[in-house]
C-alpha positions in Angstrom: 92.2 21.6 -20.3 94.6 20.5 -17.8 94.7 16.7 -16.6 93.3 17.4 -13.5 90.2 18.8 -14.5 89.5 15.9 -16.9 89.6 14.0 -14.4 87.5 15.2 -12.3 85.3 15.6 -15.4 85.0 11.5 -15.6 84.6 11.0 -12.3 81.8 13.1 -11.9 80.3 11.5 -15.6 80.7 8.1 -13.5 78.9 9.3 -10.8 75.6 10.6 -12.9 75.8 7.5 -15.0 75.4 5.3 -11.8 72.7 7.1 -10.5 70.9 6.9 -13.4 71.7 3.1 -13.6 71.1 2.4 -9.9 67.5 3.9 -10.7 66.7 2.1 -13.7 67.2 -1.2 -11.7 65.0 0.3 -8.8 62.1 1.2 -11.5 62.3 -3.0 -13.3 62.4 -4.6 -9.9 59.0 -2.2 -8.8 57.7 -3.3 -12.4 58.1 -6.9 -11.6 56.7 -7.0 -8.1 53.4 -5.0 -10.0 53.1 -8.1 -12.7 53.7 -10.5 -9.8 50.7 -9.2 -7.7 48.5 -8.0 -9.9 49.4 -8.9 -13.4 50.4 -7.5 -16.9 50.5 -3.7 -16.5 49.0 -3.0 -19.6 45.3 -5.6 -18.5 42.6 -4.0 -17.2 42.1 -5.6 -13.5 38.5 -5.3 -14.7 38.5 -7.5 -17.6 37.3 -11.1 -16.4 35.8 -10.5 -13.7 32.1 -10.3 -12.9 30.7 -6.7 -12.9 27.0 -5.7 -12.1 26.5 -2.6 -14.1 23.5 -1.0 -12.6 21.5 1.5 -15.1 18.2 3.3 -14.1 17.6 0.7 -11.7 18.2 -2.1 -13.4 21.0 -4.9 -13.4 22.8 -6.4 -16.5 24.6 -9.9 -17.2 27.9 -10.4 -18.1 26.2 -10.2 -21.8 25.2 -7.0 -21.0 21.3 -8.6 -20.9 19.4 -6.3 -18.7 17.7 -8.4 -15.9 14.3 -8.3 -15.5 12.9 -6.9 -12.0 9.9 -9.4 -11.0 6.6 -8.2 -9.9 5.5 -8.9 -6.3 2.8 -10.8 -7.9 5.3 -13.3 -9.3 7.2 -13.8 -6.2 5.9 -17.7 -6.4 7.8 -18.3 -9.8 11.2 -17.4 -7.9 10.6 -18.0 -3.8 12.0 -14.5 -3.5 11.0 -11.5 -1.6 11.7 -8.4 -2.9 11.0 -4.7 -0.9 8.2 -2.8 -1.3 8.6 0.1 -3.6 7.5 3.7 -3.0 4.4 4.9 -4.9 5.7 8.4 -5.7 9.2 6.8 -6.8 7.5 4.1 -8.7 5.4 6.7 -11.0 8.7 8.7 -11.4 11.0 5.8 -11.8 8.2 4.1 -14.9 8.3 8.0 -16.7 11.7 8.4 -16.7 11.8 4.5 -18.2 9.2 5.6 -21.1 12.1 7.0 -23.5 14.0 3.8 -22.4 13.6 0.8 -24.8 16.1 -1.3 -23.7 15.3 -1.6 -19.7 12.0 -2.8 -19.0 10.4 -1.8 -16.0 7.0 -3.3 -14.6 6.1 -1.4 -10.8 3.7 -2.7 -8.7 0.9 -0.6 -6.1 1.1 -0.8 -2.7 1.0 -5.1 -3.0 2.7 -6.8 -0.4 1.2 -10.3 -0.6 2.5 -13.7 -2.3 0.1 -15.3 -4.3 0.0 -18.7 -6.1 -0.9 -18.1 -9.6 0.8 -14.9 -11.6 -1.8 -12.7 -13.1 -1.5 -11.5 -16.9 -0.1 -8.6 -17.9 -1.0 -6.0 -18.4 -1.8 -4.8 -21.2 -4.1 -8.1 -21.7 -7.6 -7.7 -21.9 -8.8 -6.3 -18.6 -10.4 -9.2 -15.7 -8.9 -11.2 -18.3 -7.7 -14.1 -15.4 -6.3 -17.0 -15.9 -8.6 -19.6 -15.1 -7.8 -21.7 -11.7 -9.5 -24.5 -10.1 -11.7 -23.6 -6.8 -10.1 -24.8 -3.4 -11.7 -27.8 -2.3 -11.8 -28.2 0.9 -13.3 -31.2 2.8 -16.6 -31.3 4.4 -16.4 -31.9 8.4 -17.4 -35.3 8.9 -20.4 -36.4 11.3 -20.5 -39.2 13.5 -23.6 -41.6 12.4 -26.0 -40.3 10.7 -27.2 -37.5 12.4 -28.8 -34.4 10.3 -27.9 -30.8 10.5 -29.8 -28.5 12.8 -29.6 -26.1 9.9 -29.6 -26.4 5.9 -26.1 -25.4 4.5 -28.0 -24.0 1.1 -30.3 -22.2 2.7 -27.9 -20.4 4.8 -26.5 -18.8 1.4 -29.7 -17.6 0.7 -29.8 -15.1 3.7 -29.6 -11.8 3.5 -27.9 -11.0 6.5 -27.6 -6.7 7.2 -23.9 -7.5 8.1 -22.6 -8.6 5.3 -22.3 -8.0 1.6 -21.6 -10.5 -1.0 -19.7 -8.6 -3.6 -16.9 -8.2 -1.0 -17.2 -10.5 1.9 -15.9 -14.0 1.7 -18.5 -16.4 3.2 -18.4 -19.4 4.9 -21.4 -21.6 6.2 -21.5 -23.6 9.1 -24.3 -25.9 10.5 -24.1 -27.8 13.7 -25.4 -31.1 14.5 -26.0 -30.0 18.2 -26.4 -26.5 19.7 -23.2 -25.1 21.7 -21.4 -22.4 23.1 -19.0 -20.0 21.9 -16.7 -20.1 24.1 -14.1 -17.8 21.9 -14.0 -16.1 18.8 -11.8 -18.0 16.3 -8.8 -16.1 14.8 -9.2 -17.3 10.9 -7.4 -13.9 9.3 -4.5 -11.9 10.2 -4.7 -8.8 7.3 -8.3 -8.4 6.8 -11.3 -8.0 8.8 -14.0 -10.7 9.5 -17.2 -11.1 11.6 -19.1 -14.0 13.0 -23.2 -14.2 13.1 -24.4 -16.6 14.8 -28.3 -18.5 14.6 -29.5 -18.6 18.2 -32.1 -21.5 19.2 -34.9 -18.9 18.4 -33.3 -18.8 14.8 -32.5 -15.3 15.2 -28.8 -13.9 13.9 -27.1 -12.1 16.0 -23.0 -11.1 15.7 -21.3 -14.6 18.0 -20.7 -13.8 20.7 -18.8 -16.3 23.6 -22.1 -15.6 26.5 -22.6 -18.2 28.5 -25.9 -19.5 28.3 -26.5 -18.5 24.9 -26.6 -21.8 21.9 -25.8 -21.7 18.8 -27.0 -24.3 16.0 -24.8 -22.4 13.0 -22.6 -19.8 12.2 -22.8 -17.3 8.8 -18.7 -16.1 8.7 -17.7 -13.1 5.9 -14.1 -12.2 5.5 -14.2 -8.5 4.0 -11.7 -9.1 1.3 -11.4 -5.5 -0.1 -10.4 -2.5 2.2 -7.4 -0.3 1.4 -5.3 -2.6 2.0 -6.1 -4.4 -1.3 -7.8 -7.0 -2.4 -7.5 -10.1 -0.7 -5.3 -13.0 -2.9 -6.3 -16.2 -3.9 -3.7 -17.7 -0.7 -5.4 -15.7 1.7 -9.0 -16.9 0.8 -7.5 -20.4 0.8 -5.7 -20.0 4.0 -9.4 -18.5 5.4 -11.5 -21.3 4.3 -9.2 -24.0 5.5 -8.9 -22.1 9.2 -12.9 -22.2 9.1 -12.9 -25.9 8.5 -10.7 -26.2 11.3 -13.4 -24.4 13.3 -16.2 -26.4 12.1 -14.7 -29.6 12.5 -14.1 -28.6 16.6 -17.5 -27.4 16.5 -18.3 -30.6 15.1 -20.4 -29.4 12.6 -20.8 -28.5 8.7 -18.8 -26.4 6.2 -20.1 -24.6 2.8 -17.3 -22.8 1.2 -18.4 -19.9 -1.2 -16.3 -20.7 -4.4 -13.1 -18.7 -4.6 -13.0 -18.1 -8.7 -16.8 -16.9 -8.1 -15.9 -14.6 -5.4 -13.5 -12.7 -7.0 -15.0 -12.4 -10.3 -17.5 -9.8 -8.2 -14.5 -8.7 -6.0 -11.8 -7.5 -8.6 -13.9 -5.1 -10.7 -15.2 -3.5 -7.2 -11.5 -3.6 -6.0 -10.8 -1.3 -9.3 -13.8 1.1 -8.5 -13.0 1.6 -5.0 -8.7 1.8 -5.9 -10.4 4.6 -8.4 -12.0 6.9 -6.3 -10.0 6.5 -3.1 -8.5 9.5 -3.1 -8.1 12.8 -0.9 -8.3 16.5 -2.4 -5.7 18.9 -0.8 -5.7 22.3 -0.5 -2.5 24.0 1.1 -2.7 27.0 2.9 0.9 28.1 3.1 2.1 31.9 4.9 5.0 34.1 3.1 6.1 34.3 6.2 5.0 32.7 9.5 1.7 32.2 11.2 2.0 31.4 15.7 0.6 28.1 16.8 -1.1 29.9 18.7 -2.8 31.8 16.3 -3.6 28.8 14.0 -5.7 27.1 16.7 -7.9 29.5 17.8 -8.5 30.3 14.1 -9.3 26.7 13.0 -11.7 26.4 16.4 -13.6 29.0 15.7 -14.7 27.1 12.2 -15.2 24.3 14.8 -12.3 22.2 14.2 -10.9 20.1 16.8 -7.6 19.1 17.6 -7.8 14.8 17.7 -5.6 12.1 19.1 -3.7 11.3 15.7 -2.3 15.3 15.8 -4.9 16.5 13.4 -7.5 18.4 13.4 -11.0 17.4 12.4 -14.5 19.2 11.9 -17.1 17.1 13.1 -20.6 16.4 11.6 -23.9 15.7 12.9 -22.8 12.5 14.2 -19.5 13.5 15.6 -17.3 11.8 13.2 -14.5 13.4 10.9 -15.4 15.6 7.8 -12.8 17.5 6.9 -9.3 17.2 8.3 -6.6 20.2 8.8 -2.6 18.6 9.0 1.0 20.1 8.7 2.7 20.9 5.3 5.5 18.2 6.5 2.3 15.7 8.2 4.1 16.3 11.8 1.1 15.8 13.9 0.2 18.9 15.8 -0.1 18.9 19.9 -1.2 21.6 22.2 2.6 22.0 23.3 3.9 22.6 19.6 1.0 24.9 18.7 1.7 27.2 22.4 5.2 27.1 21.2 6.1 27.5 17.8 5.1 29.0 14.6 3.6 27.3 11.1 4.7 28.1 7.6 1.0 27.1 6.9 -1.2 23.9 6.5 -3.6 21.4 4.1 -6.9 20.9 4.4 -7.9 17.6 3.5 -11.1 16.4 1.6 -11.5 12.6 1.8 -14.0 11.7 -1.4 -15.0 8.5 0.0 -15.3 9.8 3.4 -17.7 12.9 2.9 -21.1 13.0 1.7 -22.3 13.1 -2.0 -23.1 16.6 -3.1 -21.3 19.9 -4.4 -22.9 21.4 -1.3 -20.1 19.6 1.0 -17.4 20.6 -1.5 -18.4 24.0 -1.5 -18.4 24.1 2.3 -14.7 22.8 1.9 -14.0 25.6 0.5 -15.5 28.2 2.3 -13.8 27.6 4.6 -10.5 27.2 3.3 -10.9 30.9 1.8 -11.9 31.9 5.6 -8.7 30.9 7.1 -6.8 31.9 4.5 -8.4 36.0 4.6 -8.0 35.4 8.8 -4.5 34.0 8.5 -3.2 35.8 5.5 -2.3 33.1 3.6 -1.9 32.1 0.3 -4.5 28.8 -1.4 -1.6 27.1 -3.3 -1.4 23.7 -5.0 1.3 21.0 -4.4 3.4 23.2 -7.1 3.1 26.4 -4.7 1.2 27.5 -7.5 -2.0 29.8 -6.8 -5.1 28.6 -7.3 -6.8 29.5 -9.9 -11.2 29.6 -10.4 -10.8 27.0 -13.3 -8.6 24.6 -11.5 -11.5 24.4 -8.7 -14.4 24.2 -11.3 -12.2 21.3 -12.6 -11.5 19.8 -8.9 -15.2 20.1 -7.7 -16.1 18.1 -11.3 -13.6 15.6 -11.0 -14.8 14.5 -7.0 -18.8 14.4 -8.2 -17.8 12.6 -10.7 -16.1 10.1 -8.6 -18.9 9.8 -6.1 -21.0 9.3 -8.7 -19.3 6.3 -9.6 -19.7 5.3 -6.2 -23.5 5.7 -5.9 -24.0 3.6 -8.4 -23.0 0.6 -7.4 -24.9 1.4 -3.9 -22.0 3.2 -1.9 -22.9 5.8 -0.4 -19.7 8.0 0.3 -19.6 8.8 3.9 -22.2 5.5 4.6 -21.4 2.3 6.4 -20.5 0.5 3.2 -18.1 3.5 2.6 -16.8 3.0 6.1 -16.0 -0.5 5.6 -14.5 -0.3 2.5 -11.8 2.8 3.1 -10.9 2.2 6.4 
């Protein structure tokens, strides 16, 4: 090798080895700006720092502790409010929870109010309540000693055709001097309530503010079950203590009926009516696609009619809903959509509570479901899509006797004013 090419050998080793050294200090200065912001490289940026590990809807501690979800009912124990949960969720949430030991879950139906006490849980005994003291609230009091133009006691002893004990919350009210009505008190802002009134021929009639027409006492029922629930222990509270307020400007007397009383009645009723509030559906559904059009003049010639809420409803004797025809997807229908644009099918509702006792009604149901489903060509599915079967409507037809038997007897009669009252 000549002495030129070795050096021109070196000089070209020099350059490779400087390069290679120029980049190794590149590469430790990057690793020390790393450490400076953000620490060792080899610690996990994780460690230390407070994580929320979220598993089947449940949170954990930093001990891994999962953290209990509290029911709405024991909102009062924390002062939080926490969102409504979906029925359909909840059931599918708490059976997917069943194989899961370690995450507790407790869901909740359809409750949205606070209440003061917690109940038990449940798998206590049932109306198994924890006993609470009865609001007391004060008696109005009189000038002198002037009497009542009516007797508080024997105003609970009336049986008045507007009211029922076993679910309406009643207050008594005597005055010491006849008066107007000059307006109807609000006292509830969730539940329904109605005002009788003892005229100066001692007849009851629903108060009304007429001029001209005294009053020496007042018989006041909150309807504390409907389907929005059972009223709570707060709201009966909050009710007596807005009719005090009332008797005191009427200047008059107050006779509370005793909370713990009341809903001893109240809850198992509440149970019975949550039990058999329920609604049959039968889907009618098209393998292809049936015209608006079509649809409505085949439901009106059953006699449905098309209603303001987008439904439509056959009538009986008196004109109110029987049975009920709605969209697959519960769009409402209007006569624009139905002139327009075609159905994959429909569901024909059966409200238990709603229609009269009797397999004769059912059976009616379902004539005519099979009508429209021969005039329409479609198919009487399930919510599965699944056919239905003779057994599964033995089975269906059982099951809603069964449940307006239960009704009857405790003296609702489905489709009677009781019935209306309590499932609207």
């Amino acid at each position: 090798m000549s002495e030129t090419t070795l050096i021109i050998v070196v000089l070209v080793l020099a350059v490779i080895l400087g390069v290679i050294a120029y980049n190794m200090y590149q590469e430790n200065k990057y690793r020390q700006q790393v450490r400076e912001q953000f620490g060792h490289s080899d610690k996990d940026a994780l460690m230390g720092s407070k994580t929320d590990f979220v598993r089947d809807g449940q949170s954990q501690d930093q001990a891994g502790a999962p953290i209990r979800p509290l029911r709405r009912k024991d909102i009062s124990e924390q002062q939080e409010t926490l969102p409504a949960k979906d029925d359909l969720f909840a059931a599918k949430v708490s059976e997917a929870a069943a194989g899961k030991p370690d995450v507790e879950f407790e869901m909740e139906d359809d409750f949205t109010e606070t209440v003061i006490q917690p109940e038990v849980k449940p798998a206590d005994a049932a109306f198994d309540f924890k006993k609470m003291a009865a609001p007391v609230f004060s008696q109005t009091k009189l000038q002198g000693k002037r009497k009542l133009l009516l007797d508080l006691n024997d105003l609970t002893k009336l049986e008045l055709p507007w009211f029922d004990h076993r679910f309406d919350y009643m207050a008594y009210i005597s005055l010491h001097e006849a008066q107007e009505l000059h307006s109807i008190p609000r006292l509830s802002s969730r539940h329904r309530f109605q005002i009788a009134g003892c005229t100066m021929d001692d007849r009851f009639q629903i108060a009304e503010p007429i001029p001209s027409v005294y009053y020496q006492g007042f018989v006041i029922g909150l309807q504390a079950i409907s389907r929005s629930g059972l009223a709570t222990v707060q709201e009966l509270e909050n009710f007596g203590d807005q009719v005090n307020q009332f008797a005191e400007k009427m200047n008059g007397g107050l006779l509370l009926t005793d909370v713990e009383t009341f809903l001893n009645v109240a809850r198992p009723l509440d149970e019975l009516c949550a039990r058999v509030d329920q609604t049959i559906a039968m889907h009618l559904v098209s393998r292809g696609t049936v015209s608006g059009t079509e649809l409505r003049a085949a439901v009106e010639n059953l006699g449905f009619e098309l209603g303001v809420d987008g439904a439509f409803h056959l009538p009986n004797e008196q004109g109110e809903p029987l049975f009920s025809i709605i969209t697959l997807d519960n769009s409402p229908f209007t006569s624009s959509l139905l002139a327009n644009q075609a159905y994959r099918g429909f569901s024909m509702l059966f409200d238990i509570t709603h229609v009269p006792a009797g397999e004769k009604q059912f059976n009616r149901f379902m004539d005519l479901a099979v009508k429209l489903s021969s005039t329409l060509g479609l198919d009487l599915v399930n919510d599965k899509l699944e056919e239905l079967s003779t057994q599964w409507l033995k089975d269906v037809r059982s099951y809603v006797l069964a449940r307006q038997e239960e009704m009857q007897k405790v003296g609702i009669e489905p489709g009677g004013t009781l019935s209306k009252r309590l499932f609207s």
